[in-house]
MARNUTI-123619 format. One record per residue (C-alpha): y, z, x. Coordinates in steps of 0.05 Angstrom, whole numbers, plus 5000, padded with zeros to 4 digits. Example, Ala and Ser with C-alpha at 12.3 -4.5 7.8 and 13.67 -1.06 7.14 Angstrom:
REM residues 2
491051565246
497951435273
This chain:
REM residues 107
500050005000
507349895025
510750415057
516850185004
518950774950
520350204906
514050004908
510650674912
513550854850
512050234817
505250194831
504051044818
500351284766
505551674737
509850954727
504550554717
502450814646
508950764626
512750094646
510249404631
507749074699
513048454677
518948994681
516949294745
516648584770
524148414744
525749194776
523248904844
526248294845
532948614829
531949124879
531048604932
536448124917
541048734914
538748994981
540648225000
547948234978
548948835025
547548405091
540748105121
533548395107
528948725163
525848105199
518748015185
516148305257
519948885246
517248955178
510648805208
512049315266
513949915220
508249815184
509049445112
504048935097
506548215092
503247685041
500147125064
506446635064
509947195096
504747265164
505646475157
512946465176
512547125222
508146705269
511646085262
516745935319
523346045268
529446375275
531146985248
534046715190
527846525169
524747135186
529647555149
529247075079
526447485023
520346955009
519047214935
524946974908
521046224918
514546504901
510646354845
507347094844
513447334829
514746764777
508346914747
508447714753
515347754716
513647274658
505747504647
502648164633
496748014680
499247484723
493147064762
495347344831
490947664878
493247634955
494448274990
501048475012
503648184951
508648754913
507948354850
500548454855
500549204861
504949194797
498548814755
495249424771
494049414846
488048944843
């Protein structure tokens, strides 16, 4: 599991019963794009480095040989999980790392 408290919280018990996984999934991608406006995101090594676990598209890129622009873009805004995981109440999605997956019910 992330070492995130967003997604800690989301994906506890005590929230789980009690919020629809579609709004945790509109929570998270709020949360993010807030934490966006406020200046660049942790780069992916460093998010790597401390410990969070990075979805598949996301080890992709932190291997590729990009800038850190790249490596700071917050990939689930173009994802399809996170399409999928704010629009359905159990979204096909099954990749670890994936927040949106924890909020389906941590499969």
């Amino acid at each position: 599991m992330s070492d995130d408290p967003f997604v800690k919280l989301a994906a506890s018990s005590e929230v789980s019963g009690k919020a629809p996984s579609r709004l945790k999934s509109r929570i998270f991608s709020v949360l993010t794009r807030r934490q966006e406006e406020s200046g660049p995101l942790l780069g992916l090594r460093e998010t790597s480095r401390a410990g969070s676990q990075l979805c598949v598209f996301e080890q992709l890129v932190r291997i590729a040989p990009a800038g850190e622009t790249l490596h700071s873009f917050n990939y689930c805004r173009i994802c399809h999980a996170r399409a999928l995981a704010e629009r359905f109440k159990a979204a096909p999605i099954w990749w670890p790392g994936c927040p949106y997956v924890m909020f389906q019910g941590g499969k």
